[in-house]
CHARMM internal coordinates of N, CA and C (Angstrom, degrees):
IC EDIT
DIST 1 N 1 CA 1.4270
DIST 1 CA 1 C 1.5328
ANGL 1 N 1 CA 1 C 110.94
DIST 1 C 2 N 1.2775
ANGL 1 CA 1 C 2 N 126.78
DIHE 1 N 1 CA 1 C 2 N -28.09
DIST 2 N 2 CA 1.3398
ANGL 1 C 2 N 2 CA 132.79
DIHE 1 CA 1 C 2 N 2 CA -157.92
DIST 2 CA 2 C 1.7954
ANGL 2 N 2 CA 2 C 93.75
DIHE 1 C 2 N 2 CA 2 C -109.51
DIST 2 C 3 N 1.1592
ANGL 2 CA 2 C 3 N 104.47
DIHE 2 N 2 CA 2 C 3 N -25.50
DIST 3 N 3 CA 1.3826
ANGL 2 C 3 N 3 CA 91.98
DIHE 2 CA 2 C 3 N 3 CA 172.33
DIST 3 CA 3 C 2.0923
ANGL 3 N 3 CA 3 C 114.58
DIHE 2 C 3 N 3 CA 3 C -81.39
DIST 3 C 4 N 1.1740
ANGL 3 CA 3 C 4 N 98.71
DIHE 3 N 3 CA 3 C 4 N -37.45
DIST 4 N 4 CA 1.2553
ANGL 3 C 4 N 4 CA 89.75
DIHE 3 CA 3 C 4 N 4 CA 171.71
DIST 4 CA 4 C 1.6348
ANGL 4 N 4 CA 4 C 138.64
DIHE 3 C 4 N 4 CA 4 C -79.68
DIST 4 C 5 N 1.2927
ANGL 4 CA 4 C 5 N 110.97
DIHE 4 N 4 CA 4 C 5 N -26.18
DIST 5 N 5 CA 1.4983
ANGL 4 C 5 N 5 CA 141.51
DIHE 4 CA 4 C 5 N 5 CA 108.22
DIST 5 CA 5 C 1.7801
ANGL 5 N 5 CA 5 C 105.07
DIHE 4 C 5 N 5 CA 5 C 14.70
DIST 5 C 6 N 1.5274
ANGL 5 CA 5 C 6 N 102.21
DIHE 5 N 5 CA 5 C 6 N -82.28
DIST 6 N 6 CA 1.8607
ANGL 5 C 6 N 6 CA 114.27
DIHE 5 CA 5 C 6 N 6 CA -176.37
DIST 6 CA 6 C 1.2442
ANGL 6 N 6 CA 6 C 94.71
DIHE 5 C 6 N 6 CA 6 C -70.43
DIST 6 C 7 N 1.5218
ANGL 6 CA 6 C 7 N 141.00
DIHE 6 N 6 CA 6 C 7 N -38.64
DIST 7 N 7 CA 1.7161
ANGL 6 C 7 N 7 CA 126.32
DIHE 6 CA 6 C 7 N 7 CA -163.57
DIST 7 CA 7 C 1.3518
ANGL 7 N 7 CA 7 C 93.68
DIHE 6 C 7 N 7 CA 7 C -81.34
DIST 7 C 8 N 1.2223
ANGL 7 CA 7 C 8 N 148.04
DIHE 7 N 7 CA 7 C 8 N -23.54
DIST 8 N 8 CA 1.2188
ANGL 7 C 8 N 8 CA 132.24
DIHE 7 CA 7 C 8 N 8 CA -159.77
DIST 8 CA 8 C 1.7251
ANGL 8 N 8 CA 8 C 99.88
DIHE 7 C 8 N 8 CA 8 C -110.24
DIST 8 C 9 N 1.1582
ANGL 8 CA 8 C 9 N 135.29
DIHE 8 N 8 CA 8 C 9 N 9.69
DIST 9 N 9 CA 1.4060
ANGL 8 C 9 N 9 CA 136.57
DIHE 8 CA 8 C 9 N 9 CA -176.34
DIST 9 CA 9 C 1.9949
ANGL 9 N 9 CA 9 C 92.61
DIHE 8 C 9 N 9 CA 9 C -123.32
DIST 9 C 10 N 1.0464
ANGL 9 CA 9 C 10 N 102.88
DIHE 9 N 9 CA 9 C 10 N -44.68
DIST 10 N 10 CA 1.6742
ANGL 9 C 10 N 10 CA 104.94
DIHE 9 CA 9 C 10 N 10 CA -157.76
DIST 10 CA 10 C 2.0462
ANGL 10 N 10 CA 10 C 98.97
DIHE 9 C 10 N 10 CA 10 C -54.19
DIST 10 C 11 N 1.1058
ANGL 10 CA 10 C 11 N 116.10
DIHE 10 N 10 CA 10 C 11 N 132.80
DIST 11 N 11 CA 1.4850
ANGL 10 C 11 N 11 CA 137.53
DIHE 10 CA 10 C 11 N 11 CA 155.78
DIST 11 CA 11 C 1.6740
ANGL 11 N 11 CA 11 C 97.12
DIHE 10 C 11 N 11 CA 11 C 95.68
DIST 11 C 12 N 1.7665
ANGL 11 CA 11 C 12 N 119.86
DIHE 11 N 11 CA 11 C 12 N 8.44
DIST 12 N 12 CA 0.9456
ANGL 11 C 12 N 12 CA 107.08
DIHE 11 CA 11 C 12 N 12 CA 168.05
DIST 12 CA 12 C 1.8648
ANGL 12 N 12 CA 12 C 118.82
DIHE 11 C 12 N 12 CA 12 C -57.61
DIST 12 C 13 N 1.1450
ANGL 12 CA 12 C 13 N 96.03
DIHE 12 N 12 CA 12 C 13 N 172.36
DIST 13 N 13 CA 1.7548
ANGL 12 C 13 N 13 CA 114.74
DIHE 12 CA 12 C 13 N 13 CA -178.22
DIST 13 CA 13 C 1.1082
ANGL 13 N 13 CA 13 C 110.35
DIHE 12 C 13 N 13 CA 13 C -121.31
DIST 13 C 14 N 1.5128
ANGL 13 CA 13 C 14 N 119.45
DIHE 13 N 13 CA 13 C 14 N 120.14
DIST 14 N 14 CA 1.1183
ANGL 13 C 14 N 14 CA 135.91
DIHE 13 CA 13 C 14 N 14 CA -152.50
DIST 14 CA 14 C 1.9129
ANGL 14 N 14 CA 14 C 110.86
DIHE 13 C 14 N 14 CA 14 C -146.36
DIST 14 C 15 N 1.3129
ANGL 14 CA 14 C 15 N 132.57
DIHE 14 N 14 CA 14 C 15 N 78.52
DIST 15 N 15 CA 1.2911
ANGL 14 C 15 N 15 CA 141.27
DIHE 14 CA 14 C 15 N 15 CA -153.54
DIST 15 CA 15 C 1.1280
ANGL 15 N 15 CA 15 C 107.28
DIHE 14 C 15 N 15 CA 15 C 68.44
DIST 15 C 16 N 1.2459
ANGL 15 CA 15 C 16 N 137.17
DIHE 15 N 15 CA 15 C 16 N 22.11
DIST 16 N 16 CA 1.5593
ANGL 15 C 16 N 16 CA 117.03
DIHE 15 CA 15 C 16 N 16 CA -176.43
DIST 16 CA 16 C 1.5212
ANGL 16 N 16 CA 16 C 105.21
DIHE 15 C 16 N 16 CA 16 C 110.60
DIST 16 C 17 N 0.8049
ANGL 16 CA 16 C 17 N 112.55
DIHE 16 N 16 CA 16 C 17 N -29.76
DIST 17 N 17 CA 1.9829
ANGL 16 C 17 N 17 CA 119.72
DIHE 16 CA 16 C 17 N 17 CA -171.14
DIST 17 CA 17 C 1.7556
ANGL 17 N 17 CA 17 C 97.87
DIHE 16 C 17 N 17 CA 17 C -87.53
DIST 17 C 18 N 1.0002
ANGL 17 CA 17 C 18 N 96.12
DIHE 17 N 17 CA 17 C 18 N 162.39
DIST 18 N 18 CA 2.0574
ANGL 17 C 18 N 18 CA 108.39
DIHE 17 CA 17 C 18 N 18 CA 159.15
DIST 18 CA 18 C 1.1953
ANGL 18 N 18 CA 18 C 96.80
DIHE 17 C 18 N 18 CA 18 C -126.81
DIST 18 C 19 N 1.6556
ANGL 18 CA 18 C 19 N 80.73
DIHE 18 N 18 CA 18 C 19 N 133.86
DIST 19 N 19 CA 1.6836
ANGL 18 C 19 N 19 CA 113.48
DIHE 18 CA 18 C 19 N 19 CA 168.41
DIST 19 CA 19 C 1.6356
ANGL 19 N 19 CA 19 C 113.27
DIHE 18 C 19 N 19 CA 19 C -44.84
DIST 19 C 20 N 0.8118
ANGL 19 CA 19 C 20 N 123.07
DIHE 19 N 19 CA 19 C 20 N 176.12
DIST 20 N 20 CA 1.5122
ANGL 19 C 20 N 20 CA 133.61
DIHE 19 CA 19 C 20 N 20 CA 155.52
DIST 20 CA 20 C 1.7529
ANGL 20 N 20 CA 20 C 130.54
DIHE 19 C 20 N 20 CA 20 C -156.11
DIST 20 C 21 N 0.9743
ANGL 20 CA 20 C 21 N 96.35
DIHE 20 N 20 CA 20 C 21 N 83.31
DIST 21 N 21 CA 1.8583
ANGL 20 C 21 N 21 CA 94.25
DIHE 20 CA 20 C 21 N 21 CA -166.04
DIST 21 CA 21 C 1.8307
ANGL 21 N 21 CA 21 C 104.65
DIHE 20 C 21 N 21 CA 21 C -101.35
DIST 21 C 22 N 1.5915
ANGL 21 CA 21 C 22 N 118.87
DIHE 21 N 21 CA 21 C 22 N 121.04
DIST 22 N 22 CA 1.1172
ANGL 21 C 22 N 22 CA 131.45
DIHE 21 CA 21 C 22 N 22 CA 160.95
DIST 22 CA 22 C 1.5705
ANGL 22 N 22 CA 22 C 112.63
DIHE 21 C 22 N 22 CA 22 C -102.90
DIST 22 C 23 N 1.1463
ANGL 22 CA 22 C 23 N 95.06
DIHE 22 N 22 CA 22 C 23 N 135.41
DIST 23 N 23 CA 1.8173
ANGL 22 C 23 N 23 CA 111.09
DIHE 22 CA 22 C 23 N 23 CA 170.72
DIST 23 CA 23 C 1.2726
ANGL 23 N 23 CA 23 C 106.62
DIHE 22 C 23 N 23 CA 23 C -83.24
DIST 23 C 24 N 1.3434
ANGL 23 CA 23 C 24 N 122.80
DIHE 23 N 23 CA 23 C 24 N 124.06
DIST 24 N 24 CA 1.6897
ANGL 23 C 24 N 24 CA 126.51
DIHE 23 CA 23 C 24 N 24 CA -156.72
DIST 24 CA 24 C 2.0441
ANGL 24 N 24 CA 24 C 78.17
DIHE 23 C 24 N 24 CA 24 C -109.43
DIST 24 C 25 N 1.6949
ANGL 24 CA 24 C 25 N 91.29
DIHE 24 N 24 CA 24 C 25 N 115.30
DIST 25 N 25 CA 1.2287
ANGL 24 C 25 N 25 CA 108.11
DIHE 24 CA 24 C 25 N 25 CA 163.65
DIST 25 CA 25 C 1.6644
ANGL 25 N 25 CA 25 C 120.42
DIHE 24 C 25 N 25 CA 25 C -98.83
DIST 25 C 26 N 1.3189
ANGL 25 CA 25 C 26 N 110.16
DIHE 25 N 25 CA 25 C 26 N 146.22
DIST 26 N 26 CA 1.4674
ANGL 25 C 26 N 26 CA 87.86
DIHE 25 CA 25 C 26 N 26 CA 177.24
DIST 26 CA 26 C 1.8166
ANGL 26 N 26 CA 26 C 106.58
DIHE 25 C 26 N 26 CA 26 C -119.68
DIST 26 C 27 N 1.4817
ANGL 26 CA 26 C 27 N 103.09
DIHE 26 N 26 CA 26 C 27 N 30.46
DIST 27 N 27 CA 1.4751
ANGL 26 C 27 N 27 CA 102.04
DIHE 26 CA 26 C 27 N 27 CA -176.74
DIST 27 CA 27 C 1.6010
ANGL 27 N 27 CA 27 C 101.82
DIHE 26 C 27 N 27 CA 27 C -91.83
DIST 27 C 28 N 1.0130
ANGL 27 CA 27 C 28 N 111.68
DIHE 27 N 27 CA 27 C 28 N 150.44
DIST 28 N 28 CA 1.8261
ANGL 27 C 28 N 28 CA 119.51
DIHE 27 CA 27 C 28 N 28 CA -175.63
DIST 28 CA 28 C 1.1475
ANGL 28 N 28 CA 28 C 107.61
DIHE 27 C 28 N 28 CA 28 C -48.26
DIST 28 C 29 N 1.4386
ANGL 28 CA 28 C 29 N 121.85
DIHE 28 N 28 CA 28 C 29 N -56.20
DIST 29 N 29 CA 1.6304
ANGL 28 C 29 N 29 CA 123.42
DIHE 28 CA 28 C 29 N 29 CA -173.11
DIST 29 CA 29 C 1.3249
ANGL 29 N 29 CA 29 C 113.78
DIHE 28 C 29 N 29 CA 29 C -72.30
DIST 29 C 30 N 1.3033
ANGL 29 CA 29 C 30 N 121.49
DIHE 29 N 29 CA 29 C 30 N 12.39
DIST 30 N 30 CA 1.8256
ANGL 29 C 30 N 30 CA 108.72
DIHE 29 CA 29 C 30 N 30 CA 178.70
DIST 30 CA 30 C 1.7594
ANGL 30 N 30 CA 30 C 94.12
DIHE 29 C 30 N 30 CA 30 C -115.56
DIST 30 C 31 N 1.6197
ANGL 30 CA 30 C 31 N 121.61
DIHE 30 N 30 CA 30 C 31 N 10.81
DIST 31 N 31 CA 1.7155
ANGL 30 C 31 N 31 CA 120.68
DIHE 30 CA 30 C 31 N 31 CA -143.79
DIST 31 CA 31 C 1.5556
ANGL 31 N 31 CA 31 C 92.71
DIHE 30 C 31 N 31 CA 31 C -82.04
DIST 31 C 32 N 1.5676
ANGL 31 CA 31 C 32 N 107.51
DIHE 31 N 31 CA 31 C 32 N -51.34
DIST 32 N 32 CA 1.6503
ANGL 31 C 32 N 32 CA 93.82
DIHE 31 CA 31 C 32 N 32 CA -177.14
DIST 32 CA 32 C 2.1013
ANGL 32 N 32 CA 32 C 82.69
DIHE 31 C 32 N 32 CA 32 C -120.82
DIST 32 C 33 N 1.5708
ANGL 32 CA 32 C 33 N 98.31
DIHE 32 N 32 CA 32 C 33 N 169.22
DIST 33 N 33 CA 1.3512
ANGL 32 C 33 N 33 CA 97.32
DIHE 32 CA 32 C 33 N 33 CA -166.47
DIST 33 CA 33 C 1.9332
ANGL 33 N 33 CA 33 C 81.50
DIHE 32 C 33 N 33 CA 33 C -160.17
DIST 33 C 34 N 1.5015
ANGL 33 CA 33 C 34 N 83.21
DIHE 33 N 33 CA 33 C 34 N 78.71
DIST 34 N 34 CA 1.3810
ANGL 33 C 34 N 34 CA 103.53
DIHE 33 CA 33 C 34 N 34 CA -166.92
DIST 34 CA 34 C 1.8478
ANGL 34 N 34 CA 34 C 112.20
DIHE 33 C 34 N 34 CA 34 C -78.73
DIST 34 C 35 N 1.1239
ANGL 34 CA 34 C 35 N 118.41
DIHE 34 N 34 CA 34 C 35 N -11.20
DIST 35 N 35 CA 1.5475
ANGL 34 C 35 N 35 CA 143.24
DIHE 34 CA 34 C 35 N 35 CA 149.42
DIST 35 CA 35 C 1.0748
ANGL 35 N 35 CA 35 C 125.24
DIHE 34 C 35 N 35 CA 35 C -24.24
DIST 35 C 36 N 1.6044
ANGL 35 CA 35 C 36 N 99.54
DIHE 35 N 35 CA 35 C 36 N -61.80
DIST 36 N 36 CA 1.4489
ANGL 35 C 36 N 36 CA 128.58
DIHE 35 CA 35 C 36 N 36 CA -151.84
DIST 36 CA 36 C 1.7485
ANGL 36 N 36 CA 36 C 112.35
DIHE 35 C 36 N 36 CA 36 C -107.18
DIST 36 C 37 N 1.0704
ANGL 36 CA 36 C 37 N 91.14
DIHE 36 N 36 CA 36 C 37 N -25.61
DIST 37 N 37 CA 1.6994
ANGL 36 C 37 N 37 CA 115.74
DIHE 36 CA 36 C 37 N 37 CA 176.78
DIST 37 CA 37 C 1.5530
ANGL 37 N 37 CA 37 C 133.28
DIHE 36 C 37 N 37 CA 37 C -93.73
DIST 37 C 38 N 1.3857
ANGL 37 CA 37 C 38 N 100.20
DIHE 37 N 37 CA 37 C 38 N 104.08
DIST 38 N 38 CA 1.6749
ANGL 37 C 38 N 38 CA 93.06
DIHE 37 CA 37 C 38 N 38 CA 162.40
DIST 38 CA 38 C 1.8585
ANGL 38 N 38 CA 38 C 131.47
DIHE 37 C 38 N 38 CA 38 C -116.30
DIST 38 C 39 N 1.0963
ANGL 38 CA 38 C 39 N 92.86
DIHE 38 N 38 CA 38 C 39 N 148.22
DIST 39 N 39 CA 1.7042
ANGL 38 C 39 N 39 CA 91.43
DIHE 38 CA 38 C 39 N 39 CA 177.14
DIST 39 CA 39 C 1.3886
ANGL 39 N 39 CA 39 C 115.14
DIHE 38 C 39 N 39 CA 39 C -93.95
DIST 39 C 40 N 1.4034
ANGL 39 CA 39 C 40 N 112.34
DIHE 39 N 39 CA 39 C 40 N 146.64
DIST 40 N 40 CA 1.6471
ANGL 39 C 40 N 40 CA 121.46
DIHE 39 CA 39 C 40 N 40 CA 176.79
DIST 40 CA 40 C 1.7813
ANGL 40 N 40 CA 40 C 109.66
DIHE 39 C 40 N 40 CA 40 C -146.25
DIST 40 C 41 N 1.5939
ANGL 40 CA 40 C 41 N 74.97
DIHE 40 N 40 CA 40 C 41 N 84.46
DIST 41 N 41 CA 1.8966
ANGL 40 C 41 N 41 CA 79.93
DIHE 40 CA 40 C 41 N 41 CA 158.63
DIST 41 CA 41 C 1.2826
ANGL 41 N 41 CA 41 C 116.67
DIHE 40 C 41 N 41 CA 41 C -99.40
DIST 41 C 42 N 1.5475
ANGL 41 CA 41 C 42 N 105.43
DIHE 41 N 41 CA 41 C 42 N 170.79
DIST 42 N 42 CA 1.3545
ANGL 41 C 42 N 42 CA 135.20
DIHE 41 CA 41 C 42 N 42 CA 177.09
DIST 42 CA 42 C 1.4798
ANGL 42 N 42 CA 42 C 90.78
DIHE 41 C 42 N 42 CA 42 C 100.11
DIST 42 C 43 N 1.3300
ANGL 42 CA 42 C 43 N 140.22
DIHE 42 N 42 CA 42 C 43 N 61.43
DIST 43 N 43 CA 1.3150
ANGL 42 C 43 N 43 CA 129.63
DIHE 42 CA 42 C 43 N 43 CA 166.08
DIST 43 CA 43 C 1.7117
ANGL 43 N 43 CA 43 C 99.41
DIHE 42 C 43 N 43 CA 43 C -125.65
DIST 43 C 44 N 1.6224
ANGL 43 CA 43 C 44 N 88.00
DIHE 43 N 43 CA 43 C 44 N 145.05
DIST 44 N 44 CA 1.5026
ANGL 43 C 44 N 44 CA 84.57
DIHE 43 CA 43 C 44 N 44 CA 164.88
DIST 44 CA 44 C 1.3044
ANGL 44 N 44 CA 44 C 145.85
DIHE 43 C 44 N 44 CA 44 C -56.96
DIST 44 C 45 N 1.4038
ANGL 44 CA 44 C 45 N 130.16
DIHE 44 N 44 CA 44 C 45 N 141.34
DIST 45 N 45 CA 1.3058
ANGL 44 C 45 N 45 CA 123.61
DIHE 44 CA 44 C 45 N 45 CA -149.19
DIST 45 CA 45 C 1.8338
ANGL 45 N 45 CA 45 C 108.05
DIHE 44 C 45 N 45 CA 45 C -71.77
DIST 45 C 46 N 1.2695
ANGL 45 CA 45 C 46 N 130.87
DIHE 45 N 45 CA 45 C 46 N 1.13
DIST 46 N 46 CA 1.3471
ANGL 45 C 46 N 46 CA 149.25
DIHE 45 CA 45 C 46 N 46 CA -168.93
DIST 46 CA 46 C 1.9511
ANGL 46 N 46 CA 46 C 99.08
DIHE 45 C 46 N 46 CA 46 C -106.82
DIST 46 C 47 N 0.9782
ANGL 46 CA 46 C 47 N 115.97
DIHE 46 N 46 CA 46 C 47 N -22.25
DIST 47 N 47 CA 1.3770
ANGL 46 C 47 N 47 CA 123.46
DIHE 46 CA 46 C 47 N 47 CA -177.91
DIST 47 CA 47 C 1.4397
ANGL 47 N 47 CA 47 C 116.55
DIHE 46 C 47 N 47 CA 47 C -61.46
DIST 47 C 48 N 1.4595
ANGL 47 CA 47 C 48 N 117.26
DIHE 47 N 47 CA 47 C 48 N 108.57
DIST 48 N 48 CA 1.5962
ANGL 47 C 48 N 48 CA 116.38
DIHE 47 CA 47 C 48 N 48 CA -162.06
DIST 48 CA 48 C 1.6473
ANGL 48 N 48 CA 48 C 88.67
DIHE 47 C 48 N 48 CA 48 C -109.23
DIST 48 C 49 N 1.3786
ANGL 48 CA 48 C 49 N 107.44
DIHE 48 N 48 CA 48 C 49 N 163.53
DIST 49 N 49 CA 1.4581
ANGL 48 C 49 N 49 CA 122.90
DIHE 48 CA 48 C 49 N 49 CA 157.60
DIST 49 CA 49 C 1.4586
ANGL 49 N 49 CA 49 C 128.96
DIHE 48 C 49 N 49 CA 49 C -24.05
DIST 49 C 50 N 1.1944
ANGL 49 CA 49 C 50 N 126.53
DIHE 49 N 49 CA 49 C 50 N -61.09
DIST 50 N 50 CA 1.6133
ANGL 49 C 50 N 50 CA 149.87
DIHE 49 CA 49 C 50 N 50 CA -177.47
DIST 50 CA 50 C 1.6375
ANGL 50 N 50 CA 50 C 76.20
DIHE 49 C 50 N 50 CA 50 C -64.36
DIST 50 C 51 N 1.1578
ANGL 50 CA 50 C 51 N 138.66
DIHE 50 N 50 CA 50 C 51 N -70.84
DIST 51 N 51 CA 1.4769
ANGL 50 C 51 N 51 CA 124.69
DIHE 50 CA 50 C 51 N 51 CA -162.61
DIST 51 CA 51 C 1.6114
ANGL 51 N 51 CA 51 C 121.55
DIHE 50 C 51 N 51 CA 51 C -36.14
DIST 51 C 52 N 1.5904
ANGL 51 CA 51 C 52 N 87.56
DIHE 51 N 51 CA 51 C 52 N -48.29
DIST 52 N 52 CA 1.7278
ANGL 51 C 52 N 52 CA 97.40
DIHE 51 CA 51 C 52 N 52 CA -177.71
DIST 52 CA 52 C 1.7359
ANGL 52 N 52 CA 52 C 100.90
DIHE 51 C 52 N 52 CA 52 C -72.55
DIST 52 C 53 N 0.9245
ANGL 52 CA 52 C 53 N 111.12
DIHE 52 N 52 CA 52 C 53 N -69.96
DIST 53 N 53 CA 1.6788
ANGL 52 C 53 N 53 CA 109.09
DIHE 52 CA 52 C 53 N 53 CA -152.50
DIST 53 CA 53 C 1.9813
ANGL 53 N 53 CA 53 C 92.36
DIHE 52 C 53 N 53 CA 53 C -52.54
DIST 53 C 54 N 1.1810
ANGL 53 CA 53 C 54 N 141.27
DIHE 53 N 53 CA 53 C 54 N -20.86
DIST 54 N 54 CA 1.3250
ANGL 53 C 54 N 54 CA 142.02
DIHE 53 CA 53 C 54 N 54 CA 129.70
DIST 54 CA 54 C 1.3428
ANGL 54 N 54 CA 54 C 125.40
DIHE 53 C 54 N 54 CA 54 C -3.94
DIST 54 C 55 N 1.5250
ANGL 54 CA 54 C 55 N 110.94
DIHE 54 N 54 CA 54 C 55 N -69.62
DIST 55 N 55 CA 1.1973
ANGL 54 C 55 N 55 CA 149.98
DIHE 54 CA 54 C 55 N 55 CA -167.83
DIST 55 CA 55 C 1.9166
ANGL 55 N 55 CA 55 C 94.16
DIHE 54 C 55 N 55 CA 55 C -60.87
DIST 55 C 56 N 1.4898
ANGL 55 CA 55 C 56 N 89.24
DIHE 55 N 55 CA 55 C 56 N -74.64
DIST 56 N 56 CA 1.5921
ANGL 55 C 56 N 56 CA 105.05
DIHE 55 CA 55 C 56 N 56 CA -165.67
DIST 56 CA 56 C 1.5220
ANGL 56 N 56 CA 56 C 108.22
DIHE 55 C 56 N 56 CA 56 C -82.27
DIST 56 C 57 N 1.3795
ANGL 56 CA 56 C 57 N 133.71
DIHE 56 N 56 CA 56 C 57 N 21.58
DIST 57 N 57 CA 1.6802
ANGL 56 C 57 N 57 CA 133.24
DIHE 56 CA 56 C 57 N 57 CA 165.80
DIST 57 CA 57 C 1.0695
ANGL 57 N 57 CA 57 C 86.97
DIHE 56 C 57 N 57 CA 57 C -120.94
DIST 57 C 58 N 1.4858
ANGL 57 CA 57 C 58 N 147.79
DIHE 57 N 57 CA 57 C 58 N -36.86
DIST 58 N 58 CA 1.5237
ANGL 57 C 58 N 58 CA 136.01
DIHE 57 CA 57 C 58 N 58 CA -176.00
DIST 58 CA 58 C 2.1096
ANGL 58 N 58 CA 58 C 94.15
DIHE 57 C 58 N 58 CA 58 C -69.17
DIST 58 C 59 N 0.9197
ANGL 58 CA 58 C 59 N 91.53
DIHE 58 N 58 CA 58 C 59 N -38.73
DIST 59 N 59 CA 1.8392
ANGL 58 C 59 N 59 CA 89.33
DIHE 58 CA 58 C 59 N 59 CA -161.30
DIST 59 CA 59 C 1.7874
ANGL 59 N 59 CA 59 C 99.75
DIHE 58 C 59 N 59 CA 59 C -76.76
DIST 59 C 60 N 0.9464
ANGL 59 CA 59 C 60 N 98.89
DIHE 59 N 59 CA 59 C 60 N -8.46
DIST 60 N 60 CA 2.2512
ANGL 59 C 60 N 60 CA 104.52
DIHE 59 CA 59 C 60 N 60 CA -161.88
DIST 60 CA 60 C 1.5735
ANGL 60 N 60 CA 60 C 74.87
DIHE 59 C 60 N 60 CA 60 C -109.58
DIST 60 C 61 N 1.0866
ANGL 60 CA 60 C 61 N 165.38
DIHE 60 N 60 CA 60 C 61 N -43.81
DIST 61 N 61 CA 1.1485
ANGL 60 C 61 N 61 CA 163.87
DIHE 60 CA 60 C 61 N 61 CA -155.94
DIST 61 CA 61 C 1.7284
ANGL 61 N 61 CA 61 C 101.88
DIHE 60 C 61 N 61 CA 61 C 60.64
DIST 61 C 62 N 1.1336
ANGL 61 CA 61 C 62 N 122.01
DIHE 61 N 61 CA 61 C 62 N 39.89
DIST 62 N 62 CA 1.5259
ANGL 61 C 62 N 62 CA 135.42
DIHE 61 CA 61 C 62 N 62 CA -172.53
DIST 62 CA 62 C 2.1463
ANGL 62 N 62 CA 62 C 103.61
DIHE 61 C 62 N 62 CA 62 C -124.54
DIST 62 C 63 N 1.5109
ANGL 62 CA 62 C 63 N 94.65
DIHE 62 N 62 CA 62 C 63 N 174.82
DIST 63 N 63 CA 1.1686
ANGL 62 C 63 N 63 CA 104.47
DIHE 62 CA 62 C 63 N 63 CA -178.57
DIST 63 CA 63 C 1.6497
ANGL 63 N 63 CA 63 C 102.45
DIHE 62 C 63 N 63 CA 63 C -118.16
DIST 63 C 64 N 1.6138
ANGL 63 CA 63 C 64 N 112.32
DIHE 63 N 63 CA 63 C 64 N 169.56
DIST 64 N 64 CA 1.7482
ANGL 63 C 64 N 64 CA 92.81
DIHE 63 CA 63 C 64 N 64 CA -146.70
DIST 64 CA 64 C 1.9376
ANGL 64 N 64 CA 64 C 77.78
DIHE 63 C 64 N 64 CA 64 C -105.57
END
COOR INIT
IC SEED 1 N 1 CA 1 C
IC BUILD
């Protein structure tokens, strides 16, 4: 229930922002989900979320 719950809330838009809801698993195989995940350093330390996905729909010339 709580997982479907997070798929149906997660990337909503909410004032302008997107939601973000993760289901905190504690089974080994969900721990890193290295697939699904990317890292981006060297950003300024003021650099919020809404900045990036900004960043990457202006640069993809797509909508998020």
């Amino acid at each position: 229930m709580a997982t479907a719950a997070s798929k149906k809330l997660n990337q909503m838009k909410l004032d302008r922002k997107h939601i973000r809801v993760d289901v905190d698993y504690h089974e080994e195989r969900y721990q890193n989900d290295f697939e699904s995940t990317i890292f981006i350093g060297n950003l300024p330390f003021i650099t919020n979320e809404e900045d990036l996905r900004a960043h990457f729909i202006e640069g993809s010339g797509g909508e998020n």
